[in-house]
PLY file of the C-alpha trace (Angstrom):
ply
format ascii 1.0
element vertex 274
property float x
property float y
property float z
element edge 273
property int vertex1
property int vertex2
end_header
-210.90 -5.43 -53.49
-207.57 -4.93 -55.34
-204.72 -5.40 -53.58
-203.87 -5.84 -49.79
-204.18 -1.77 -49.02
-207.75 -1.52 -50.22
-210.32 0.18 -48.11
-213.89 -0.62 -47.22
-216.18 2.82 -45.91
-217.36 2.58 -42.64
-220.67 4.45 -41.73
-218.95 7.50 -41.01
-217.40 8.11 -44.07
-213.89 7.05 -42.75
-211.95 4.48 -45.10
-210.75 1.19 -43.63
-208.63 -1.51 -44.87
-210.58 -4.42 -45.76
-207.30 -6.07 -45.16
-204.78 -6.15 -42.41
-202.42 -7.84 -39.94
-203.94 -9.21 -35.78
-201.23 -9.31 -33.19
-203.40 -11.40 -30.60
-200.79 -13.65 -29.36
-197.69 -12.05 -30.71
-195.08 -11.78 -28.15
-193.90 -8.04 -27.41
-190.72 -7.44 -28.05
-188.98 -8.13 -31.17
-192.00 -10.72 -32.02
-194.39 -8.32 -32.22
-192.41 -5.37 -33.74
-190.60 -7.78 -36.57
-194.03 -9.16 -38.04
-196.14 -5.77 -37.77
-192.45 -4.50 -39.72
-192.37 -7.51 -41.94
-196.65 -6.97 -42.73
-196.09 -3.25 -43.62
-193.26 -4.01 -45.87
-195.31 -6.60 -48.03
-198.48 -3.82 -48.08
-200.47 -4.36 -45.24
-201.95 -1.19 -44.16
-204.37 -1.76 -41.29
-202.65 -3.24 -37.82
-204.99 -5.07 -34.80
-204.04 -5.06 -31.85
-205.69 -4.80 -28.10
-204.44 -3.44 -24.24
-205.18 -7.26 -23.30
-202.72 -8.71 -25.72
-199.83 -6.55 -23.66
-197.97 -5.80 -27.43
-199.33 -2.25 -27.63
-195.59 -0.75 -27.28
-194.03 -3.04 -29.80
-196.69 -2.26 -32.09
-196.04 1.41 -31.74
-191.94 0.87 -32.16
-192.82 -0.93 -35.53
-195.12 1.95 -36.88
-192.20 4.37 -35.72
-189.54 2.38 -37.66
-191.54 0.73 -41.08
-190.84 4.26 -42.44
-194.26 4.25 -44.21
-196.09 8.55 -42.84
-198.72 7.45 -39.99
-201.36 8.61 -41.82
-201.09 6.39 -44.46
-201.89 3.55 -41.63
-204.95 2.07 -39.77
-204.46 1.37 -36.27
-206.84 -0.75 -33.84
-206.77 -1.21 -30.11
-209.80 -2.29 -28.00
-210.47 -1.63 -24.28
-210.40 -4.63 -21.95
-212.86 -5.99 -19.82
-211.65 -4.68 -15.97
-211.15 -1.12 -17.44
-214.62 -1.05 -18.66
-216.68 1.73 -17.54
-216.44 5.96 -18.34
-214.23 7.15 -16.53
-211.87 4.05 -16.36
-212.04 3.66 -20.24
-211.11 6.98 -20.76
-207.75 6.40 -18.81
-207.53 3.02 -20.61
-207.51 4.91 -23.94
-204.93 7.32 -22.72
-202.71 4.56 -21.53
-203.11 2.25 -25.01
-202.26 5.70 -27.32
-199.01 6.42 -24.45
-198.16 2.91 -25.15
-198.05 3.17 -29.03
-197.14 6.62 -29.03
-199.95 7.92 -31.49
-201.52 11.05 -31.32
-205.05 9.58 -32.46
-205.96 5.79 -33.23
-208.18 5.24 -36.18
-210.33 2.42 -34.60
-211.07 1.99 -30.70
-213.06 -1.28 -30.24
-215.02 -2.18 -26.69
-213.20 -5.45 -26.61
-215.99 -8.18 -25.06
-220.00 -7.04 -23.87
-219.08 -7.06 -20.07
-222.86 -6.62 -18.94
-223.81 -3.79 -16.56
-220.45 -1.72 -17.84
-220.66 -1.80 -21.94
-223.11 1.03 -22.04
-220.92 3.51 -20.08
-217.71 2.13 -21.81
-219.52 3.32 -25.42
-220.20 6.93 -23.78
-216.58 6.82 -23.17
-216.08 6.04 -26.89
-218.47 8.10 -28.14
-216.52 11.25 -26.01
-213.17 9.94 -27.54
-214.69 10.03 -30.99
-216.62 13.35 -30.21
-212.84 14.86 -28.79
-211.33 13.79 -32.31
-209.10 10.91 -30.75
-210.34 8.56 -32.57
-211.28 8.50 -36.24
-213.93 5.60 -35.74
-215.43 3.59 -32.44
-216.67 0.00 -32.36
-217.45 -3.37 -30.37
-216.06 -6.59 -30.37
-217.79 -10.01 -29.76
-221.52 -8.50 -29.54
-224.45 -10.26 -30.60
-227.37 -9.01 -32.29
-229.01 -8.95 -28.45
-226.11 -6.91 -27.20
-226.30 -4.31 -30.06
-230.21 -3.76 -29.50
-229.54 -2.88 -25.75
-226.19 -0.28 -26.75
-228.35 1.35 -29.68
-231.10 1.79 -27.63
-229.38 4.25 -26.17
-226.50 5.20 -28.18
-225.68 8.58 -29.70
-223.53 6.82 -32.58
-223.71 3.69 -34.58
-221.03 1.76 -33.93
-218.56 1.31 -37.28
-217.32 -1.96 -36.37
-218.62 -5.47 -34.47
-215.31 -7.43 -34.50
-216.00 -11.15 -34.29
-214.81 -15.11 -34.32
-215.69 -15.32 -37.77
-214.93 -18.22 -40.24
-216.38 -21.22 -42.82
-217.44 -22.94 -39.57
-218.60 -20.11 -37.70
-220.22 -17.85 -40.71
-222.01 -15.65 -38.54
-224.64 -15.20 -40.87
-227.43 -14.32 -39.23
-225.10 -11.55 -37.56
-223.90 -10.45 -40.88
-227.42 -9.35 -41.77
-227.87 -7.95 -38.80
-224.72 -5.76 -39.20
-225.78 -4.86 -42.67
-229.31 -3.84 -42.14
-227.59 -1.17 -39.14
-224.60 -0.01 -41.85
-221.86 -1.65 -39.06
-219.05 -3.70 -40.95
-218.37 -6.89 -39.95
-214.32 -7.93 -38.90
-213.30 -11.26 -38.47
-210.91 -12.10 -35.54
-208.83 -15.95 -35.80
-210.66 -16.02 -39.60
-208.52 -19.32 -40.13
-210.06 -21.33 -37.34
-207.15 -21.42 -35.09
-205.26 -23.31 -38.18
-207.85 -26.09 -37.98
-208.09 -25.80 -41.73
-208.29 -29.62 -42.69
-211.55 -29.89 -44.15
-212.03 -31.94 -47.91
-213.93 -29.11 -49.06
-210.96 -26.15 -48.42
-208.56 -28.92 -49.58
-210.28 -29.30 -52.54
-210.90 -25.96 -53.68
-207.29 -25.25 -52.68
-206.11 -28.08 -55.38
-208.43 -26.46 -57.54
-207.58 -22.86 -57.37
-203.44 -23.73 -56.87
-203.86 -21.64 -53.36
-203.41 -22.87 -49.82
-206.36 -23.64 -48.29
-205.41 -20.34 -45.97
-205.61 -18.47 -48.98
-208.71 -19.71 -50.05
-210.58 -19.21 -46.81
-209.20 -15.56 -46.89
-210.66 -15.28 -50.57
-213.84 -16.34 -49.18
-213.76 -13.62 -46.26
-212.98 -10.61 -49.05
-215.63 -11.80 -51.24
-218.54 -11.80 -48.71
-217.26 -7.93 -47.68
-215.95 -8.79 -44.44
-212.85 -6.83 -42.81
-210.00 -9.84 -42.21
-206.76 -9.74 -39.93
-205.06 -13.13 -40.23
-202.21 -13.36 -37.25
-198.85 -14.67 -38.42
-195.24 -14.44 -36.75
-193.87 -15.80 -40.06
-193.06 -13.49 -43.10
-193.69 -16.18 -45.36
-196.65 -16.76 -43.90
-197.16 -13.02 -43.75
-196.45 -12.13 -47.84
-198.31 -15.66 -48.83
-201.56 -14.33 -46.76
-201.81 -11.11 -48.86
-201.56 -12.92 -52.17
-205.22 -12.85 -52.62
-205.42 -10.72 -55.30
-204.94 -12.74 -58.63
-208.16 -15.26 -58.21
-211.21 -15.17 -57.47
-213.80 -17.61 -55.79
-216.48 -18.97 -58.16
-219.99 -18.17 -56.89
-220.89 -21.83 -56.38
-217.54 -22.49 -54.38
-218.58 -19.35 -52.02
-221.77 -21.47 -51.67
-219.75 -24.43 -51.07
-218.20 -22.93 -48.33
-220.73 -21.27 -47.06
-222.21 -24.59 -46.85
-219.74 -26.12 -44.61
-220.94 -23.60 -41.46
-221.33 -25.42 -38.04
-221.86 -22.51 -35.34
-218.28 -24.02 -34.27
-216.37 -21.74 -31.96
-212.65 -22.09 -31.17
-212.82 -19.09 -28.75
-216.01 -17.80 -26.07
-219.21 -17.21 -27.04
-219.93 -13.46 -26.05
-222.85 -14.82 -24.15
-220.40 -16.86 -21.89
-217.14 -15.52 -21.09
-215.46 -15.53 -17.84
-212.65 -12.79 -17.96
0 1
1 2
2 3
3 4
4 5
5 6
6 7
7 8
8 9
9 10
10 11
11 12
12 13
13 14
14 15
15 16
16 17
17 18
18 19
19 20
20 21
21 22
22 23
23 24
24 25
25 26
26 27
27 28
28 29
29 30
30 31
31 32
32 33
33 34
34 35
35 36
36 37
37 38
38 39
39 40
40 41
41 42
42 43
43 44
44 45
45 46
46 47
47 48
48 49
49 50
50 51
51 52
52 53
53 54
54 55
55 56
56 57
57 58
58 59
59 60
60 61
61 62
62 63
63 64
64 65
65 66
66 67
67 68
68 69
69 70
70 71
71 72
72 73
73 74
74 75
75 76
76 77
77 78
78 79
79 80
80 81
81 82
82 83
83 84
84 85
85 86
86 87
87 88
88 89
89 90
90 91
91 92
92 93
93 94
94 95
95 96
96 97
97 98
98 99
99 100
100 101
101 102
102 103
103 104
104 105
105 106
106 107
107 108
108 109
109 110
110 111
111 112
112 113
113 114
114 115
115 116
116 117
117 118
118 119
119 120
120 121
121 122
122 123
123 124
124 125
125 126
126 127
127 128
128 129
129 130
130 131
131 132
132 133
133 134
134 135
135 136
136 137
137 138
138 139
139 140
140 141
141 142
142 143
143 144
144 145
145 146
146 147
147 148
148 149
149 150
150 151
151 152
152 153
153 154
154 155
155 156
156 157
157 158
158 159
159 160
160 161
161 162
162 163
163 164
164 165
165 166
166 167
167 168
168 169
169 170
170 171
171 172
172 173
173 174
174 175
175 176
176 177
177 178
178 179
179 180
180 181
181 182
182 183
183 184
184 185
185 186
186 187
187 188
188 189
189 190
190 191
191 192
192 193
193 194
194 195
195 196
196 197
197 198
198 199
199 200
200 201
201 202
202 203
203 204
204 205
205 206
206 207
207 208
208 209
209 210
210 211
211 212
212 213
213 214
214 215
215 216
216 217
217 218
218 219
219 220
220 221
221 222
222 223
223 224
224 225
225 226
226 227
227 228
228 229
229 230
230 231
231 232
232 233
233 234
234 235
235 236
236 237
237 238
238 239
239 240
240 241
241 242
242 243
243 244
244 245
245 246
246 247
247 248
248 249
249 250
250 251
251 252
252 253
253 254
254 255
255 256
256 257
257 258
258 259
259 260
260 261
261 262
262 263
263 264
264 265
265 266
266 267
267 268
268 269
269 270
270 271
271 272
272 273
């Protein structure tokens, strides 16, 4: 990866930023539409964002107004949980592209594995994708169980499993998973929920003249996976994208590979309750 706009090629051809900006939390309003403005402006290319984070709009005013052509951007929204199901998700979808005002999104992600609904949601998805609505169709927060069950009966691959991904959750056993069925891997809250006080990252951060921030985003590039950090601050937002002008020895990847300890800071797909 090269700079902040470089792509990664999903397993339908379609080019993705490996790179972009997560709005989860971000207020709507001028909170939402000043940091997707303020990510565009420093480079970022690829915006995340969901119905369930209720920032859709905002998100869609900031495209409108960054001045930067629409197809030169990658936009993500995911369907939520009590919309799940065909013909439900197919309004849902209507009502998230209304809300941005897009003609097409590039990625539509099933947001969490709501059982006994996820396998009608991804015939929704796979109709979207099928209608040309949507450039590319994914999950978010499935296992390697949950996968098994959709592809046993699933028309297409999914492109994407979006994740809690991060040095202390590396998801590796996932990861192979993911790799062996050509879906990419994305990290959601890759900076643990800014719990990023370990001697290891502040060690390597000393050692590289990065913040340890910068380092953990290093290490998410490096291992191929898709990253969107979530920042309100456009300091924060610029000093996230400078990624570009190190590079993580192989034995310090190891070392923080090393540090893993299945730790999650959100819900484990397996047990959710919303």
């Amino acid at each position: 990866m090269k700079n902040v706009a470089s792509t990664v090629k999903l397993n339908n051809g379609v080019d993705m930023p490996q790179f972009g900006l997560g709005v989860w939390r971000v207020k709507e309003g001028s909170q939402v539409v000043d940091s997707v403005k303020a990510a565009i402006a420093s480079g970022y290319r690829s915006i995340d964002t969901a119905a369930a984070y209720g920032n859709e709009e905002g998100v869609g005013q900031a495209i409108r107004e960054s001045g930067v052509p629409r197809e030169e951007l990658f936009i993500t929204t995911k369907v939520w949980n009590s919309e799940q199901g065909y013909e439900s998700t197919l309004a849902a979808f209507e009502d998230s592209r209304r809300k941005l005002g897009l003609d097409y999104l590039d990625l539509y992600l099933i947001h969490w594995p709501v059982k006994g609904k996820y396998k009608d949601t991804w015939r929704a998805l796979e109709k979207l994708y099928a209608d040309g609505k949507v450039r590319a169709i994914g999950v978010s927060n499935f296992h390697p169980h949950h996968l098994d069950d959709l592809l046993a009966d699933a028309k297409v691959v999914p492109a994407v499993d979006q994740v809690e991904l991060h040095p202390l959750l590396n998801q590796a056993e996932l990861r192979r998973y993911c790799e062996g069925k050509g879906i990419r891997v994305e990290a959601w809250s890759p900076l643990m929920q800014g719990n990023l006080d370990h001697p290891v990252l502040t060690e390597l951060s000393v050692k590289y003249g990065k913040s340890p921030a910068q380092v953990i985003l290093r290490w998410h590039l490096q291992h191929g996976i898709i990253v969107i950090p979530k920042s309100v601050t456009e300091s924060r937002i610029q000093e996230n994208a400078r990624l570009f002008d190190f590079e993580l020895s192989e034995t310090d990847m190891a070392r923080i590979d090393g540090i893993n300890e299945n730790r999650r800071f959100g819900s484990d797909p397996d047990n959710f309750n919303f």
